[in-house]
N, C-alpha and C positions, 0 to 999 in steps of 0.2 A: 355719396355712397362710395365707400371704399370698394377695393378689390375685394376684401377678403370676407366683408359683408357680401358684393355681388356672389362671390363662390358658396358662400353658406345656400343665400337662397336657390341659386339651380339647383345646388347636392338635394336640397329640399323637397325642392318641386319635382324634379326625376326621379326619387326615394315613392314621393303619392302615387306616382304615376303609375311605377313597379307597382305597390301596393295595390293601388285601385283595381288594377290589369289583373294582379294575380286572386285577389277576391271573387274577383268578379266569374272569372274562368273556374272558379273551383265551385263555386254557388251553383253556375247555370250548368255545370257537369255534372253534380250533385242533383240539383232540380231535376233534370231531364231526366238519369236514372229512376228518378224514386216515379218519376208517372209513367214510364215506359215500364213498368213491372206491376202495374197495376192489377195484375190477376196473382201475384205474388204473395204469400204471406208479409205482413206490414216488418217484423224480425230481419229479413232475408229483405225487404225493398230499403231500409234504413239502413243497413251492411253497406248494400254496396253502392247504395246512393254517397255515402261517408268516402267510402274507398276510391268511390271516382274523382270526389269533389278532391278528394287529397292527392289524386296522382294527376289532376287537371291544374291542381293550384302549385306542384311543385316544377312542374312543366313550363308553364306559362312564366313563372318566377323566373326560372333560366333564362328561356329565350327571351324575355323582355330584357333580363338586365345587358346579356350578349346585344342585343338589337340598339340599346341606349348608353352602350359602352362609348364607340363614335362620339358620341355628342357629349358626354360627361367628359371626354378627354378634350372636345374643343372648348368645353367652357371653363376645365382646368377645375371640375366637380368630382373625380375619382377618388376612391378612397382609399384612407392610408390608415397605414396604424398607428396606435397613439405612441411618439415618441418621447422618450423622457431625458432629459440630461443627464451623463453620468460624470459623475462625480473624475475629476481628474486625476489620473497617478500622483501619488507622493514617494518618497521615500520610506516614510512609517508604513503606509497601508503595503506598499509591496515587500516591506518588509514583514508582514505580517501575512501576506500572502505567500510568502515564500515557507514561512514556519506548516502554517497551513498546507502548502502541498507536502510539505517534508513529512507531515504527519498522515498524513492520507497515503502515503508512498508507503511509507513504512510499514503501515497496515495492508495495505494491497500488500506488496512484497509478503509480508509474512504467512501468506495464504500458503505459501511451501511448506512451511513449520509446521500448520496445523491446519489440513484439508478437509477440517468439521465447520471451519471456520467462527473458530471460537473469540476469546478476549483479544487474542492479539492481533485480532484481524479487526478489530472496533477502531478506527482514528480516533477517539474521543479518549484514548487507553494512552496515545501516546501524545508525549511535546514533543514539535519539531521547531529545529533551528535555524536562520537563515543560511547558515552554509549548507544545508541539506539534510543533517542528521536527524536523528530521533531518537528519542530515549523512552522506554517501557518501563513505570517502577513496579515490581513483581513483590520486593519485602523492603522493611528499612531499609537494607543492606543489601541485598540484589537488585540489579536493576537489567534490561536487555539493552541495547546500543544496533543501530541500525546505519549501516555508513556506505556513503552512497558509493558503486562501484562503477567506474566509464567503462563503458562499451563502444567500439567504434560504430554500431548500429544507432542505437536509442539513448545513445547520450548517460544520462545519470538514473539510467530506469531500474537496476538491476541493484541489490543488497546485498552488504554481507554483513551478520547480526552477531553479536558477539556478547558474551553474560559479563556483566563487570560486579565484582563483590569485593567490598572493604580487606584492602591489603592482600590481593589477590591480582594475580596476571590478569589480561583479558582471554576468555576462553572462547572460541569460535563455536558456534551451532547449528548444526541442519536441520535438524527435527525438533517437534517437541518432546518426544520423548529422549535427548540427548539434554534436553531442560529441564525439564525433570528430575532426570538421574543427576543433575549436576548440581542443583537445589537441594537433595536430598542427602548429597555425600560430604560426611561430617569434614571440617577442616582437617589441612594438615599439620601437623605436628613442626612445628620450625624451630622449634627448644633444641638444641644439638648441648653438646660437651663444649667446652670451650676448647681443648685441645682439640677436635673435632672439627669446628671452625676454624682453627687457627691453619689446620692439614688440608681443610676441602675447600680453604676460601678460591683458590685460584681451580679454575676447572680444568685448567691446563695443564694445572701438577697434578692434579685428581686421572687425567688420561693419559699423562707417562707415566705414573706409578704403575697404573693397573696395564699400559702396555709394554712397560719397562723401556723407557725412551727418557736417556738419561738428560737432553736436552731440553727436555720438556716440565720436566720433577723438581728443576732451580736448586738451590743450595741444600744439602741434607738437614735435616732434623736432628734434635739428641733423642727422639723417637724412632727416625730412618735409620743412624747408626746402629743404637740398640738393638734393633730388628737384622739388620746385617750383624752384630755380634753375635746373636745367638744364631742366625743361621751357618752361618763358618765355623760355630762351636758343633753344629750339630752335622757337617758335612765332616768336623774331624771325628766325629764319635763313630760315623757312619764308616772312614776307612777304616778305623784302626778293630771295628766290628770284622767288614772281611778279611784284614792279615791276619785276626784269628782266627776265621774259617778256614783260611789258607792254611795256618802251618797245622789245622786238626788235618785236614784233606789230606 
């Protein structure tokens, strides 16, 4: 007889013992009610002949098991829960546990956006990727981005969601309704002049023209000259307007 057969059988025999103990106590507590009310309606003698037998049988169940705890522990009969083996980390699986919380993150997080707690608070809305992020598709061509933000508290808990659309910046968003209004406003126009382009490609010359910071504006244009030709033509139109105010005066 092995050990672990000997452990079955006391777990076994300790288990009837409870059993027998606690039947037995709820029976004769039950019994004795129902003839001790013998002048009672038979409705009213079967109540609480029921009710005793059950606060006699749940009694007895405790203190027997406390009382044959001792002994289940020296026979090494206590009882445990059923353990199962789990499966051991891999690289795949934790990599796919990582997408998994990325995506559950993201939708937690997004509960600031929209405090009805609607699609984008669903993980099943969004894929997450092992580096953390997550992506939300909203249309072909829209889509939200979720990237994770460190905090020196909580680590990578915290978001910041940004709309991404085909040939288009990334736009940051607070709300939903800042998603909305951003989905809904028609593209912008990027069709320029060609001389236009040619004038605004450097933004730098685009901020010393309009602040007149000649260091800034690079070599003139045959557009820049132009532009100084007729203004020097029109500051001389402008003197020779008041020397004939003058010599009427």
């Amino acid at each position: 007889m092995t050990d672990t057969l000997r452990t079955r059988l006391a777990r076994t025999a300790l288990d009837t013992a409870d059993s027998i103990a606690t039947v037995t106590a709820g029976a004769a507590a039950g019994l004795t009610t129902y003839r001790t009310l013998a002048t009672r309606p038979t409705e009213l003698r079967i109540t609480l002949a029921l009710a005793a037998g059950t606060l006699a049988a749940i009694l007895t169940d405790h203190h027997a098991y406390k009382a044959l705890t001792p002994l289940r522990r020296r026979l090494g009969a206590e009882h445990h829960g059923v353990r199962t083996a789990a499966a051991a980390p891999t690289r795949e699986q934790l990599a796919a546990d990582a997408c998994a919380d990325a995506a559950h993150r993201a939708a937690s997080g997004a509960a600031r956006l929209d405090y009805s707690h609607g699609a984008l608070t669903k993980a099943e809305n969004w894929e997450g990727q092992p580096d953390g992020t997550a992506t939300c598709e909203i249309t072909p061509t829209a889509r939200l981005l979720a990237v994770p933000r460190p905090t020196g508290r909580d680590g990578y808990n915290s978001r910041t969601y940004l709309l991404l659309q085909d040939d288009q910046r990334p736009v940051p968003v607070n709300s939903l309704g800042e998603l909305t209004v951003l989905l809904e406003a028609p593209a912008a126009d990027t069709a320029q002049p060609a001389d236009r382009e040619e004038r605004d490609g450097d933004p730098w010359r685009a901020i010393g023209r309009d602040l007149a910071i000649a260091e800034l504006r690079g070599p003139a244009t045959d557009d820049d000259q132009a532009d100084q030709a007729d203004q020097a033509d029109e500051e001389d139109v402008d003197q020779e307007v008041q020397a004939h105010a003058a010599g009427l005066l």
